[in-house]
C-alpha positions in Angstrom: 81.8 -43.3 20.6 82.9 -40.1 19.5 80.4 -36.8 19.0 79.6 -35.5 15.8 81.2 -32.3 14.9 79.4 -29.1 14.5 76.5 -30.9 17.7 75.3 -28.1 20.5 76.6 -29.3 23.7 73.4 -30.0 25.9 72.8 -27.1 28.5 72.9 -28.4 32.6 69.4 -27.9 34.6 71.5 -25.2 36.4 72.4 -23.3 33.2 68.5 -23.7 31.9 67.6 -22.4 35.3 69.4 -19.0 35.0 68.2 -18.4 31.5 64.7 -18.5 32.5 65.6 -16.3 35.5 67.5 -13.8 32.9 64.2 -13.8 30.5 61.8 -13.9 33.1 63.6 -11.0 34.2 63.7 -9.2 30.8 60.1 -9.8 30.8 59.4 -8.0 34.0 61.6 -5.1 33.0 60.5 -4.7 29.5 56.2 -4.8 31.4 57.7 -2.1 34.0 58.7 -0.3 30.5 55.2 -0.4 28.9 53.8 0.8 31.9 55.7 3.6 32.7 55.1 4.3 28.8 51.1 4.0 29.0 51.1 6.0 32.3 53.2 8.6 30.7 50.8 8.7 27.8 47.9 9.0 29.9 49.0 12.0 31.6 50.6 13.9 28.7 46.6 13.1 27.2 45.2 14.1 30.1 47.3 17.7 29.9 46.4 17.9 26.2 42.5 17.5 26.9 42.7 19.9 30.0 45.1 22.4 28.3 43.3 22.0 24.6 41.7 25.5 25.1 44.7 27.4 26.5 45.3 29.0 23.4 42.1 30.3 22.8 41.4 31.4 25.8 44.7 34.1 26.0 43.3 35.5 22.6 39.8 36.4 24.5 41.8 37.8 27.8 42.5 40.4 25.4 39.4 40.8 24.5 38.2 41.1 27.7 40.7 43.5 28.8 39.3 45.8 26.1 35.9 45.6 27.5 37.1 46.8 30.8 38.7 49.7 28.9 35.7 50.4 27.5 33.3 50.1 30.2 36.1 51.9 32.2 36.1 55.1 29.6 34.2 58.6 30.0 33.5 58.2 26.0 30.5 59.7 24.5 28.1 57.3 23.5 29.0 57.3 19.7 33.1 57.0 20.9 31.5 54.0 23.1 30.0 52.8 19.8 32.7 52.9 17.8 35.1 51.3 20.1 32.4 47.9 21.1 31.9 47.7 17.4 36.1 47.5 17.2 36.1 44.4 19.9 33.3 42.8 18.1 35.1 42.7 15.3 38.0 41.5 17.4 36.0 38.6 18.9 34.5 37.4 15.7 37.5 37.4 14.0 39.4 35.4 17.2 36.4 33.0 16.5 37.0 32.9 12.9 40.4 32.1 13.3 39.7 29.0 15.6 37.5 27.5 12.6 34.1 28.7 13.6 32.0 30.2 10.1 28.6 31.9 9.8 25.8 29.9 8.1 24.7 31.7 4.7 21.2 31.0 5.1 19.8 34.6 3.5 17.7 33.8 -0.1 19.3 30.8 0.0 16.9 27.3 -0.4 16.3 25.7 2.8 18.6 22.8 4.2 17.6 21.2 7.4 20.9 20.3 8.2 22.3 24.0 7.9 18.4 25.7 8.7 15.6 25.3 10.9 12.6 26.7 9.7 10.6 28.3 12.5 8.2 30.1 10.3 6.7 29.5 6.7 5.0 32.3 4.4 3.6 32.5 1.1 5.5 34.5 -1.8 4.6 35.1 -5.2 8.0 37.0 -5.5 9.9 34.2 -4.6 10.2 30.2 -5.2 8.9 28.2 -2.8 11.2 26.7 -0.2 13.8 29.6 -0.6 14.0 31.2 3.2 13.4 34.4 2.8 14.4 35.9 6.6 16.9 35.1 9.3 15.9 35.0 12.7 19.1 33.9 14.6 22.3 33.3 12.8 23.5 29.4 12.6 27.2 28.8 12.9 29.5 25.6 12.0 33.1 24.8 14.0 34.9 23.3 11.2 32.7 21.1 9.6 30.3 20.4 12.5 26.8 22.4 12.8 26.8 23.9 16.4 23.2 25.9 15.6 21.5 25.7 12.2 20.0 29.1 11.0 16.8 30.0 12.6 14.6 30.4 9.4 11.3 32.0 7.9 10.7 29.5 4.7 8.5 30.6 1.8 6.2 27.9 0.0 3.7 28.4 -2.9 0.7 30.6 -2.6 -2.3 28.8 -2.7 -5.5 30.1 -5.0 -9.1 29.2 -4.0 -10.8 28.5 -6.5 
């Protein structure tokens, strides 16, 4: 009997043998691989968590350092003004810059996302549910509320009669 052409020759136990060994091999290297890969994620997350405000953080060294300067000067008090008024401006605007925005709350109608109302008073002059004063100024980062406004709400006045 003759063999048809164009067959595969049957592989020997042996040859089977060391193909498994050669994949199973493969297969550990190429887990050793993902391994190495996940561990090296983990860490260069872990930097990028630890090191997330690093940036930040060198802009308000500076402002620091001009606090000691001015706590450090012989101004006068107005020079003393003038100069915490300039880091302020500093600071906020470091703030600013890292997405942080000022809640408009001021004659505008109340939210209770954006406002907490922590007082209520009657106005003719004014609509009712408009907040008419700001106690403590509410700030978002980004699009997230860290404080809502601290409010004083007007409502309607009420007439005996």
């Amino acid at each position: 009997m003759s063999k048809k052409k164009g067959t595969k020759k049957r592989k020997t136990k042996k040859e089977l043998e060391e193909e498994v060994k050669e994949l199973q091999d493969r297969l550990l290297r190429t887990m050793a691989e993902i391994d190495n890969i996940i561990k090296r994620y983990e860490k260069e997350k872990k930097e990028i968590v630890e090191y997330a405000n690093f940036e930040l953080i060198s802009k308000l060294v500076e402002v620091v350092d001009n606090f000691e300067r001015a706590l450090n000067s012989n101004a006068d008090y107005e020079s003393f003004r003038k100069g915490i008024d300039i880091i302020y401006k500093q600071f906020v605007n470091i703030l600013q810059n890292e997405g942080l925005k000022q809640i408009d709350a001021l004659n505008k109608e109340f939210d209770p996302y954006w406002h907490e109302a922590i007082d209520y008073e009657e106005r003719e002059d004014v609509p009712p549910n408009i907040n008419v004063e700001e106690f403590q100024k509410g700030y978002i980062f980004k699009s997230k509320v860290i404080r809502p406004s601290k409010v004083k709400v007007s409502k309607e006045v009420r007439r005996n009669e």
